[in-house]
C-alpha positions in Angstrom: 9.5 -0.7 -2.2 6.9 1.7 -1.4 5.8 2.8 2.3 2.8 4.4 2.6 2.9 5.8 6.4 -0.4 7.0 7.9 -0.5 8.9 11.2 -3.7 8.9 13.6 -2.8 12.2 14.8 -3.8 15.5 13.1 -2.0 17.5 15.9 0.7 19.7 14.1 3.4 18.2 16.4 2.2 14.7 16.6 5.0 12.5 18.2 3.0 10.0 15.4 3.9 11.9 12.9 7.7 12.7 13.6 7.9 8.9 14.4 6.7 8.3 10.9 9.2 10.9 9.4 12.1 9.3 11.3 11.7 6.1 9.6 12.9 6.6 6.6 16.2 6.9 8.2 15.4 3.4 8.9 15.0 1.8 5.7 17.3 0.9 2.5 17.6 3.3 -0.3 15.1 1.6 -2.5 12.3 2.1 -0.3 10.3 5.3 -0.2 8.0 6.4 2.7 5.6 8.8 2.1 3.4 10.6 5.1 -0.3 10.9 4.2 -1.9 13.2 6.0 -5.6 12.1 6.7 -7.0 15.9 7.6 -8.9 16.4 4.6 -11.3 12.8 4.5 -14.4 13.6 5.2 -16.4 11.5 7.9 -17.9 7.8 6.7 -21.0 8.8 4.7 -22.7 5.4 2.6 -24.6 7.8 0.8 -21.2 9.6 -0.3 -19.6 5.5 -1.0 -20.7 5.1 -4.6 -18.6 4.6 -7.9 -17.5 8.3 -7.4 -16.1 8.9 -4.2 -15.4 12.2 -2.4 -11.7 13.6 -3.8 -9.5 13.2 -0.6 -11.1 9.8 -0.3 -10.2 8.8 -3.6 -7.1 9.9 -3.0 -6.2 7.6 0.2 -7.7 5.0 -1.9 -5.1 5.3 -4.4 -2.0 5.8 -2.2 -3.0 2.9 -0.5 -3.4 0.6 -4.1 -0.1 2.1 -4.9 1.9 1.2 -1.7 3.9 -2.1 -1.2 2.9 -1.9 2.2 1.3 0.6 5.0 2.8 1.7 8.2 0.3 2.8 11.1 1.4 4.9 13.8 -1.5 5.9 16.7 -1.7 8.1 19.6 -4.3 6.2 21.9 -7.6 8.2 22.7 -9.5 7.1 25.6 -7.8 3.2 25.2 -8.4 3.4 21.8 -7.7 4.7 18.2 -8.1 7.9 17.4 -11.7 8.7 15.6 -9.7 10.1 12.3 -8.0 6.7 11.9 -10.7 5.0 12.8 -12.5 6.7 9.9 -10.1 6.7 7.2 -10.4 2.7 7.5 -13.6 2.6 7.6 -13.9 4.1 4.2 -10.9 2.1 2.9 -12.6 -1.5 4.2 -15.5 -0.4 1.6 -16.5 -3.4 -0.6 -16.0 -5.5 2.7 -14.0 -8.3 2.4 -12.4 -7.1 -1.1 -10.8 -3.7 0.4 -7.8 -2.3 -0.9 -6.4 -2.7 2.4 -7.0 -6.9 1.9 -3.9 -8.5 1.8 -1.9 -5.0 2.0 0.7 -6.4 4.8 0.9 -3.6 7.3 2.9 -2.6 10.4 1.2 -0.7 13.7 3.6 1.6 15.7 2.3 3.8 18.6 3.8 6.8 20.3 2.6 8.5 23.5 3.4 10.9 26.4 2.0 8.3 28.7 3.8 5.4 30.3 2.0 2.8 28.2 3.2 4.4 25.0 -0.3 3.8 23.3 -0.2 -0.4 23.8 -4.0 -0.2 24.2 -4.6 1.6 21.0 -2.5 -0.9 19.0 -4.9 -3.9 20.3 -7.8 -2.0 19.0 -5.9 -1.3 15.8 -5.2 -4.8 15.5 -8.6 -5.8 15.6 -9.8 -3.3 13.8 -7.2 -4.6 11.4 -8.0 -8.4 11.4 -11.7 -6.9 10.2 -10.7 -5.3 6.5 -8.0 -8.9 6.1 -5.2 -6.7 6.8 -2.1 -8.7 7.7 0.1 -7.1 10.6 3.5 -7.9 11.1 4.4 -10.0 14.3 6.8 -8.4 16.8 7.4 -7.1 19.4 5.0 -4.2 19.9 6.9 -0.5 19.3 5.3 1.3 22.1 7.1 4.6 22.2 6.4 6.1 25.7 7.1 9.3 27.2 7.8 10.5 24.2 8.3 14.1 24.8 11.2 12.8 26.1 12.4 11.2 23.3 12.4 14.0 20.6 14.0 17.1 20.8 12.6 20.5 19.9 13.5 20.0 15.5 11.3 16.4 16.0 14.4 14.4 15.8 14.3 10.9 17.4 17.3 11.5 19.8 16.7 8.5 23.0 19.6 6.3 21.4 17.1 3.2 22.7 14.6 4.6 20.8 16.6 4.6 18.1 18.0 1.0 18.0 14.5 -0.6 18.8 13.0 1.3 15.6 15.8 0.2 13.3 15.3 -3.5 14.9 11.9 -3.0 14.0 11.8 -1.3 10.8 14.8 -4.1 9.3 12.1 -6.7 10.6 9.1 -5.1 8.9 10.4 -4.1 5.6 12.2 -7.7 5.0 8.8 -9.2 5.8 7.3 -6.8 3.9 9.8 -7.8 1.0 9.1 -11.8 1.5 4.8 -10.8 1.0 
């Protein structure tokens, strides 16, 4: 089973991103997770959406066609998602209703150094989500606040919580994932 994991944060120590690169401690040895890094996709043009897209955009396309599934992880920006997430889905919704993302069962996952953990941001991404036919996986929301608190200076998930709740979580998604 394939994993594609997509961070909202470009910030070079994302607690996203180190979230996303602890869960593959997380999941059996026949599933792969690979980190995409959405730095490079240029901002939603129509004029650049024709039969030939712009290379990095092409690119997410594919690793998205190729993945078994897609795991979300998103810092919340002003109660929201982040604008670089917010643009990579815009260009993968693109025909509408016949996406690459339709159908592609997906779970959301939020880390933050506020209290709420980025719960806000995960509504919007749900909704944003219900738009492109996206299915999400039902659960209890992973909400990872304070989480300066709950990595250590190398990135590793150390708040043994933390660390119960995500394998909870990822043994939920990836045999939901498996029954899709």
């Amino acid at each position: 089973m394939k994993i594609l994991a997509i961070s909202g944060s470009l910030r070079k120590g994302s607690f996203n991103t180190q979230l996303l690169k602890t869960v593959a401690e997380f999941v059996d040895r026949g599933t792969s997770i690979e980190v995409f890094d959405l730095a490079d996709i240029p901002l939603y043009n129509g004029d650049l959406d024709g039969d030939t897209k712009p290379a990095p955009v092409q690119a997410w396309l594919d690793a998205i066609a190729d993945a078994d599934g897609m795991l979300i992880a998103t810092p919340e920006y002003n109660y929201s998602v982040p604008g670089v997430l917010k643009n990579a889905i815009d260009w993968a919704s693109r025909p509408a209703f016949n996406s690459v993302m339709r159908g592609k069962p997906t779970g959301v996952m939020s880390s933050s150094m506020s209290t709420l953990g980025g719960a806000r941001a995960q509504v919007h991404l749900r909704d944003i989500l219900a738009a492109t036919l996206t299915p999400v996986y039902l659960a209890p929301d992973f909400a990872l606040a304070s989480a300066h608190t709950a990595f250590n200076e190398e990135g590793r998930l150390v708040d043994e919580s933390t660390r119960d709740f995500l394998q909870k979580y990822m043994t939920g998604y990836t045999h939901w994932l498996a029954s899709q």
